[in-house]
N, C-alpha and C positions, 0 to 999 in steps of 0.2 A: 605890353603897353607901348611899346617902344614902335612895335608893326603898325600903332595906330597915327603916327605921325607922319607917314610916307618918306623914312631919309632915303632919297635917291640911291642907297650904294647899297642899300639892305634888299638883297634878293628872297630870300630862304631862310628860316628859322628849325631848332628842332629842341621846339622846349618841353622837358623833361617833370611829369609830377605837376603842369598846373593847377593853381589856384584862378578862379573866373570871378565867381562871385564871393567876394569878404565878407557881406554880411553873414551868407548863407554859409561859410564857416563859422566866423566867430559866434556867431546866432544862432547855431543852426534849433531849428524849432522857437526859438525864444529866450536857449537858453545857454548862459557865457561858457565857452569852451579855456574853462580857469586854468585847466592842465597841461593843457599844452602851451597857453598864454605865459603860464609861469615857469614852464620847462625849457621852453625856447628861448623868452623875454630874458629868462637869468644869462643864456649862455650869448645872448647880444650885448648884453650889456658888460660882461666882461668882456668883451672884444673892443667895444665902444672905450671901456677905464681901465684897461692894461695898458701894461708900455713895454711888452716883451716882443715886440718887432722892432726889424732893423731900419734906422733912418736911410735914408735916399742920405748918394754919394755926396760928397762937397762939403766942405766946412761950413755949410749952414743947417745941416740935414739933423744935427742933434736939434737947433734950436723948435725946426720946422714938425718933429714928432713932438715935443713938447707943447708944442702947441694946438694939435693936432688931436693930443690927448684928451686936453684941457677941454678944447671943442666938444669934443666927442662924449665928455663927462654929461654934458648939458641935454644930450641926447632922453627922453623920456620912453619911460619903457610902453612894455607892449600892454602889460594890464593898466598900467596909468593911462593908456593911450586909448581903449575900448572899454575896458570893465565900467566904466559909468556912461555907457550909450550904446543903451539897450534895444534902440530902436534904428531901422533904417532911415529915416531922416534925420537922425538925432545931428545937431550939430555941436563939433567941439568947442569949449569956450576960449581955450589958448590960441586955437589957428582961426576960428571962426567958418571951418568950413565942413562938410559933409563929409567924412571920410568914407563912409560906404558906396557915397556913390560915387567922387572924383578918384575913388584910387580902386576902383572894383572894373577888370576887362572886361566886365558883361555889361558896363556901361558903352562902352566904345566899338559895337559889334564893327555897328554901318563904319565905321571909320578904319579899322582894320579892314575891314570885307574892299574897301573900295582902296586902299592904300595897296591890296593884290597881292602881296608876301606868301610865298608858299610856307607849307605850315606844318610839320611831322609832328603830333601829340605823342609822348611817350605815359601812359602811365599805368598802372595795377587796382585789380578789383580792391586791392588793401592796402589801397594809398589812402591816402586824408582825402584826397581829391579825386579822384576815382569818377564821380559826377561830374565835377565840372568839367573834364576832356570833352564826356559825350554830347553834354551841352553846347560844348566851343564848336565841336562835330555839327551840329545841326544848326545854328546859327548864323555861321560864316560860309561866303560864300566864294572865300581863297581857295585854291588848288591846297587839296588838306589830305594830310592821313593820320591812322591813329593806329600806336600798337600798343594792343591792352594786354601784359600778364595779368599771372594773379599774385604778383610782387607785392610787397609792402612798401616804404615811401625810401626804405634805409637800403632795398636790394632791385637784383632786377631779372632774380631768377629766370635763365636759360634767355636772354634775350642777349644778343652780338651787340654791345654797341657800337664796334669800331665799323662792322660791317653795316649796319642801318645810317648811321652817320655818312658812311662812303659812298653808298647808293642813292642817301637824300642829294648830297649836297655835292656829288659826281653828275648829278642831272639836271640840279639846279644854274649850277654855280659854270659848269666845265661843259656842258650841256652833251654829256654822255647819253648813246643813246641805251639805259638800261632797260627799260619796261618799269621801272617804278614807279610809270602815273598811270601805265594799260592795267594794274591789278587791283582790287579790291580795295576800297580806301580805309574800313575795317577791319584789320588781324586782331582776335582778340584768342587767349588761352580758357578752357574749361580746366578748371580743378576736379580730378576725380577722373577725366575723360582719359583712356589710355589709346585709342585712337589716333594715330601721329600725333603723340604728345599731346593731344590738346588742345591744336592751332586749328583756329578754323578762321573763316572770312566774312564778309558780308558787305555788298552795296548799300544797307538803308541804316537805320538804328533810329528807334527799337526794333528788330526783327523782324519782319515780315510776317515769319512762321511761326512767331507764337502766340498762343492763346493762354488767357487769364484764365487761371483756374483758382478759386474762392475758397480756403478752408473755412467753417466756420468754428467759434470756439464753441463749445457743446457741453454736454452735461459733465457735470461735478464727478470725477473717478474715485477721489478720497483726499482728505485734508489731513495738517496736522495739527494739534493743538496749540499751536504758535503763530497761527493763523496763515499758514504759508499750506498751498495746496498744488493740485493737477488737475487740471480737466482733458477732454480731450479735443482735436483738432478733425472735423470731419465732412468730406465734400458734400455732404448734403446735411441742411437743418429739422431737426425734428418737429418743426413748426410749434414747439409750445409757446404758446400763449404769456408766461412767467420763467423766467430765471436769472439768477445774476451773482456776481462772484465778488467776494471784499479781497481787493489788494490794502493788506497792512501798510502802512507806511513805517518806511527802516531808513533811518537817512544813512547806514553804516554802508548803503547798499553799493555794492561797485562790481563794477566790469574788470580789475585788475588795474598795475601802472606800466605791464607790460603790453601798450594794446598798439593800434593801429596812429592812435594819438601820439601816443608816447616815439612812436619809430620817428614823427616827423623831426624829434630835436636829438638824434642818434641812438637814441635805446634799439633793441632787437624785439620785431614784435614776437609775444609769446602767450596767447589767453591761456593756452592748459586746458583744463577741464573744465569744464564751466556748468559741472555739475552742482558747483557750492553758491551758486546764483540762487538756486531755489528757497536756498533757506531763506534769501531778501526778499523772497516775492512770490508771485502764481504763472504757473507755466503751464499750457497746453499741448498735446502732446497728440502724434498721429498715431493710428495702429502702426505695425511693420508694413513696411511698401512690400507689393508683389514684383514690381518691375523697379529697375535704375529708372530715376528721373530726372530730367534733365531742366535746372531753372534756369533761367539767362536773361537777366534783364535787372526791373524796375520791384523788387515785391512793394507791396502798398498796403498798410493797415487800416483798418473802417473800425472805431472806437465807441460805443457809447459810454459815457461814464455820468455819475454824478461824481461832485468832488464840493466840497469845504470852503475853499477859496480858491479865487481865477486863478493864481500862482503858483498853483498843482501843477506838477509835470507826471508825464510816464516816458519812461526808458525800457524799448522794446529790442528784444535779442533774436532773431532766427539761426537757429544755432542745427546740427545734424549728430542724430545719436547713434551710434554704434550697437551691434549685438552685445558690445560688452558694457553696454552703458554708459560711456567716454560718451562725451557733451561738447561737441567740435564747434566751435564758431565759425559763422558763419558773415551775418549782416549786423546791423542795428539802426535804430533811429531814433529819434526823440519829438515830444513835443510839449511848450505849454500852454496851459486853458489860455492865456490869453492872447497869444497869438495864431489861435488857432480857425479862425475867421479868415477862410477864403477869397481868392481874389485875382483879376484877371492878371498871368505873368504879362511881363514887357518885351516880354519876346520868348520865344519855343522853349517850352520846358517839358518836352519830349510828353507831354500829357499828363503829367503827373501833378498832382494836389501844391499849389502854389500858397503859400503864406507870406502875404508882404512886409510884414515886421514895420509896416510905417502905423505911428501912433496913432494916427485915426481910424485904422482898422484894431482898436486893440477891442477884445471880446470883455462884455460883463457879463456875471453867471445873473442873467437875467430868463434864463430857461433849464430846467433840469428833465430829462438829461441832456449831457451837450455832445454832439456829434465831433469825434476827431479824427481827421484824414490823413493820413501823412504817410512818406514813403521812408524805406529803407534803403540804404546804401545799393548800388547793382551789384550783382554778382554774376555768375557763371561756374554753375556748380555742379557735379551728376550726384544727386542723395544714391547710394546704394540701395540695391535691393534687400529686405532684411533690417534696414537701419527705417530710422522715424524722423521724422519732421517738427523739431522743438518751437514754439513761440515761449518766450519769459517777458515779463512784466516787473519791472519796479517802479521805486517813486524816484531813486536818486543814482548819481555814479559819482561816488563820492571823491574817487582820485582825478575823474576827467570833467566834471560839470557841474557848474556853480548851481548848488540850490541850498536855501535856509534851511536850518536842522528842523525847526519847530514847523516846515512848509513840509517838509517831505515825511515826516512825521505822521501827517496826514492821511490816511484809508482814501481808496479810492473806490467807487464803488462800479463792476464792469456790467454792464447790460449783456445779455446775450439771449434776449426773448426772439420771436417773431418778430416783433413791431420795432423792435431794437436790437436787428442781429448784430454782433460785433464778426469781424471777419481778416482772415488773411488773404489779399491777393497775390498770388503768385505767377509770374511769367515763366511759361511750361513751355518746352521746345520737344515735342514729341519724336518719337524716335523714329517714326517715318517720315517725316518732314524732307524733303525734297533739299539737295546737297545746295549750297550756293555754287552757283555757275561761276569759272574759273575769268570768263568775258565778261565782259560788259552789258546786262542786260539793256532793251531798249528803255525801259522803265528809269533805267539810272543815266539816261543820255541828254545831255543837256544841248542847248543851240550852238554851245562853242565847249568843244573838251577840255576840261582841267588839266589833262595830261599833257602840257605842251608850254615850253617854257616863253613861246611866242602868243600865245591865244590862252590864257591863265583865267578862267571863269567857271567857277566850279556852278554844281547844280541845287538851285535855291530850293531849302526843305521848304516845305506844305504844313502848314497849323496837324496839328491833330489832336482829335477825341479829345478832351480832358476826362480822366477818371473821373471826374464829378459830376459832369456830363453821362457817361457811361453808366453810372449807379444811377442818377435821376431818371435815365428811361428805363431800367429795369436789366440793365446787361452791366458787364461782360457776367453771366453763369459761371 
């Protein structure tokens, strides 16, 4: 926020794990992120009403933390502060003002971009925020880099920071001549990839080199009497005519409190096994892969459902199964019926299914079925050969995301006909795919080069495709 007000002395930034859009966390799909609200909000708030720091020197410094304290008691926490403004315009009644939009940096693109701050993104496929780098990445149009592990929000697995810090802010600042603006503005890590660790580059995002590849969820393999099943996940549809699958509604249902969430207020992320998901729900499941495959990107889920009341959610998992049957997490996403009504973003949202979360677009189940679109967290992953490709399904998560017991309670019921295929899309980077060029392609060359602490104008991204776009004319296959 700070880049966006142009102070004269501010050259160079290198912020670490951002957050872009507020709503699109604390909302994400529609619905309040309680657990991390409550997890972090508790540990601000003791910082805010303790008094176990030292006063500043001088015989007034007792009086001036005392007072300080006192202040800081008044402070309202993070679920008092969101949990009843559900919507993106919602305005607050104490401040009077819009919090998603005056305190969200995806409001303030144009004003950063023009204030010219170079910009080094640090973050991990399993961060909290993982999305919004890639976003800030194609938005702005500062002198930017991004280095993406596959860290969580608490580490920063294999990545230097003394030496990226040294190199950003050695060319910035000292105007060292290192090659830190001639190279690739995306280093991002694959998990799974053993290939130099992992590191790979790229001038564009999303990818150039990949292609959407569509699982659809497909016939019934066996249920249990508890009404929790599998079907399976399979690139081509059988064109029948009928079929459809009941998610029970379990509100016990959860992802863990050891997840990705959790890491943002100090926990250590840990899902485990996430074979004991199934008993919450219905999961789809691939044959064994014959080759490693490679996803890197955006997955996106295509939903038909009937449901009970708009207030329904589903909590989606793409997780990666092992020969030994270990259930590896992978992504997730969420969304509810009522926010689930599409709409044009305010700016690049790398193509992917926008939900505006302002009240006027809120959806009534005024048509059954209802279409839900929504993406998953990015990743960059190699599935083994031998292992399978898991989608899971619930109504609730119950440690990370606010939903009423007697709402998630609720059966959902999944289309998966012809006329109502449901589907996984997947961003597939095949294995022939043509290496990223270590230079500068002409394609990625802008009128003035970013790389130059005198001439700082990066290359402005281009609209692209929305997925919704893309399935209304009959693609991506």
């Amino acid at each position: 926020m700070a880049a966006s007000t142009c102070p004269p002395h501010l050259k160079a930034i290198f912020p670490e794990m951002p957050l872009v859009d507020l709503y699109g966390f604390a909302y994400a799909g529609g619905i309040f992120r309680e657990g991390f609200a409550t997890g972090w909000g508790a540990q601000v708030q003791h910082c805010d009403r303790a008094a176990d720091v030292a006063p500043v020197d001088g015989p007034e410094g007792g009086r001036m933390l005392s007072a300080a304290v006192r202040e800081h008691r008044k402070n309202r926490g993070i679920v008092e502060l969101f949990g009843h403004l559900p919507h993106r315009d919602d305005v607050d009644n104490v401040t009077g003002i819009q919090p998603y939009v005056s305190q969200s940096p995806s409001a303030y693109f144009q004003e950063i971009s023009r204030c010219n701050v170079a910009i080094h993104f640090l973050s991990g496929w399993n961060d909290l925020w993982s999305k919004d780098a890639l976003v800030a990445m194609k938005n702005l149009a500062n002198p930017r880099k991004l280095t993406m592990g596959t860290s969580s929000h608490m580490d920063r697995n294999g990545i230097d920071l003394a030496f990226e810090y040294t190199r950003w802010f050695d060319f910035w600042l000292r105007g060292v001549s290192n090659g830190v603006m001639d190279e690739a503005p995306i280093r991002y890590r694959t998990a799974g990839d053993v290939h130099d660790s992992g590191w790979k580059v790229s001038w564009e995002w999303p990818l150039p080199e990949q292609r959407r590849q569509r699982y659809f969820m497909e016939r019934w393999l066996h249920g249990g009497s508890d009404g929790t099943g599998e079907g399976l996940l399979s690139v081509t549809h059988s064109g029948s005519r009928a079929g459809h699958d009941v998610l029970e509604g379990r509100p016990g249902a959860t992802s863990g409190k050891a997840t990705r969430w959790s890491s943002g207020f100090g926990h250590a992320m840990d899902y485990g096994d996430m074979s004991s998901i199934r008993r919450n729900g219905v999961t789809y499941t691939t044959e064994a892969l014959r080759e490693d495959l490679e996803v890197t990107g955006h997955p996106v889920l295509a939903l038909w459902v009937s449901a009970q009341m708009e207030q329904q959610a589903v909590f989606a998992y793409l997780s990666e199964v092992t020969e030994n049957d270990k259930v590896e997490y992978v992504s997730e996403g969420q969304l509810r019926l009522t926010h689930s009504r599409e709409a044009a973003a305010p700016f690049d949202f790398l193509g992917l299914p926008y939900h505006s979360g302002m009240r006027i677009d809120r959806l009534s189940l005024d048509q059954d079925p209802v279409r839900l679109t929504f993406d998953l967290l990015p990743t960059s992953r190699v599935f083994r050969r031998g292992h399978r490709i898991r989608l899971s399904l619930t109504t609730a998560d119950r440690d990370n995301a606010r939903t009423a017991d007697r709402v998630a309670a609720l059966p959902l019921v999944i289309h998966r006909s012809a006329y109502h295929a449901s589907f996984l899309d997947l961003p597939v980077v095949d294995s022939s795919a043509a290496p990223t060029p270590a230079a500068r392609p002409v394609s990625a060359q802008g009128s003035r080069r970013q790389g130059s602490p005198a001439g700082r104008a990066g290359r402005q991204s281009q609209p692209v495709e929305s997925h919704v776009q893309a399935t209304e004319r009959g693609g991506p296959k």
